[in-house]
N, C-alpha and C positions, 0 to 999 in steps of 0.2 A: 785548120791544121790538125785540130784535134783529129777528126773525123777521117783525115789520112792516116792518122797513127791506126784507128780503128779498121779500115781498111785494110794496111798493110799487116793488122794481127790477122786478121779475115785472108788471106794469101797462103799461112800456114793451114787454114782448115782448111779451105780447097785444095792442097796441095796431099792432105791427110787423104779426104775424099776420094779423089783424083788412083791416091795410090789402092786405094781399098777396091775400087772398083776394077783392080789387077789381081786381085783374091779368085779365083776359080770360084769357090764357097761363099763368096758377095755378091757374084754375077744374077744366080737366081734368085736370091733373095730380092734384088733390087729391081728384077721384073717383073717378079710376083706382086712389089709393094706396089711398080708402078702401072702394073696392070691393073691394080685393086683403085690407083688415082685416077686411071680413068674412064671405070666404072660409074665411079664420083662424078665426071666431070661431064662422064654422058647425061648423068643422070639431074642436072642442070647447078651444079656449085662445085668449084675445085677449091680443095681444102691444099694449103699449104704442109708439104713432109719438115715432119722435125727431126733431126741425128746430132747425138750427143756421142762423143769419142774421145774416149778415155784409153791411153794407152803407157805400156808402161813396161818395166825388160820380159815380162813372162809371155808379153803381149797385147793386143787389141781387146776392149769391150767396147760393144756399139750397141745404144739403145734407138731405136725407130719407131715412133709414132705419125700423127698429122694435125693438126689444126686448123681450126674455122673461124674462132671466133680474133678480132684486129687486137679485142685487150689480150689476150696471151702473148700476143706478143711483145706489146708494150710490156707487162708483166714481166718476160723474160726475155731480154732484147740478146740473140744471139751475135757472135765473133763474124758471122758471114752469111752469104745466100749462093747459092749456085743451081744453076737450072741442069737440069739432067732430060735428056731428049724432050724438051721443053715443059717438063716440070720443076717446079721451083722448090728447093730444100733449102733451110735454115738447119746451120750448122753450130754447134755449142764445143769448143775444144777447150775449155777452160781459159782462155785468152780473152772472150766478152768481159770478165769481170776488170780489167785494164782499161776498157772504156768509158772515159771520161766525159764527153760531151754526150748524154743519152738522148738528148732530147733533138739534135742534130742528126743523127744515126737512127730513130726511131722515125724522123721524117726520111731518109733516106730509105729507108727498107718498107714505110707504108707506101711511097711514091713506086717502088719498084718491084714487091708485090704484097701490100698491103691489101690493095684494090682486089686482089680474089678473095678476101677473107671477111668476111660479114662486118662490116663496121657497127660493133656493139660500143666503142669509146663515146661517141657522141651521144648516145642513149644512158649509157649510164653519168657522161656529167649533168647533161639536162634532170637525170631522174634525182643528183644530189640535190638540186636548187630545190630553197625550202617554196612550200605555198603549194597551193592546187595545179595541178597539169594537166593536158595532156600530149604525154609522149608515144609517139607508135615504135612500136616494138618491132626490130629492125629484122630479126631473124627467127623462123619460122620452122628451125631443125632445132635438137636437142644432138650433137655427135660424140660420141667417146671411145675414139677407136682405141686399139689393142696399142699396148706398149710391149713390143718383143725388145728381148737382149739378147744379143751374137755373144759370143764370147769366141776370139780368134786367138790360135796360137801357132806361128809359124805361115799363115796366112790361110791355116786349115779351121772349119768353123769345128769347137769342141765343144760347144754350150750351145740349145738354146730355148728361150724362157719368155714366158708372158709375165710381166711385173706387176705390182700397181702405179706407181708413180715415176715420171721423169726424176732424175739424180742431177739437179741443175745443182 
């Protein structure tokens, strides 16, 4: 039941989503990111888009990055997912932090797209266990793509900016 409740937060970010991609000034950006995913995805690994949306009376900020590795997202388990011309984006609207069952919700989002994202979790609980090993090293890229922020006002882009770090 929990995990509905999670869900139904997860409805207002897609619903934010949804309206953003009614932005004139969202539209290229969003074919820019996702011609940039699949480039990626030609080039044999599709990383998961992360968007964070922060909105408030002056307006919209959205920050846009992507992800590869399964622990970030355990790490920061977002409010929702939604595919966009069948790319997958995880969404952060500040409503994940109401979810209470994580560990229910973090098998739901690895079941449904976990599976494109490098499974580094199994490598690193194997690598806690004390005593001699060996574990193979699951992922064979280093990625750190760009964190841009929008900043919208009136649904017009007025900002926009490479950061360093996600604002979870």
């Amino acid at each position: 039941m929990l995990i509905l409740f999670g869900i139904s937060l997860g409805t207002k970010a897609q619903s934010t989503l949804q309206g953003l991609r009614k932005y004139a000034d969202f539209k290229p950006i969003l074919q820019s990111h996702l011609k940039e995913m699949k480039k990626l995805k030609n080039g044999g690994w599709t990383p998961v888009s992360a968007l964070i949306i922060r909105s408030d009376t002056s307006g919209v900020v959205i920050y846009l990055t992507s992800i590869a590795l399964l622990s970030e997202l355990e790490k920061q388990l977002p409010a929702s997912y939604e595919f966009v011309e069948g790319h997958p984006f995880i969404i952060y609207d500040g409503s994940e932090k109401l979810i209470s069952d994580t560990l229910s919700w973090f098998g739901e989002l690895k079941s449904k797209i976990g599976y494109r994202l490098c499974d580094n979790v199994t490598y690193l609980e194997e690598y806690k266990k004390p005593g001699p090993k060996e574990v193979k090293i699951p992922c064979s890229f280093i990625y750190e793509p760009p964190i841009e922020r929008f900043t919208f006002r009136k649904g017009k882009l007025v900002e926009k900016k490479v950061v360093a770090t996600m604002p979870f």
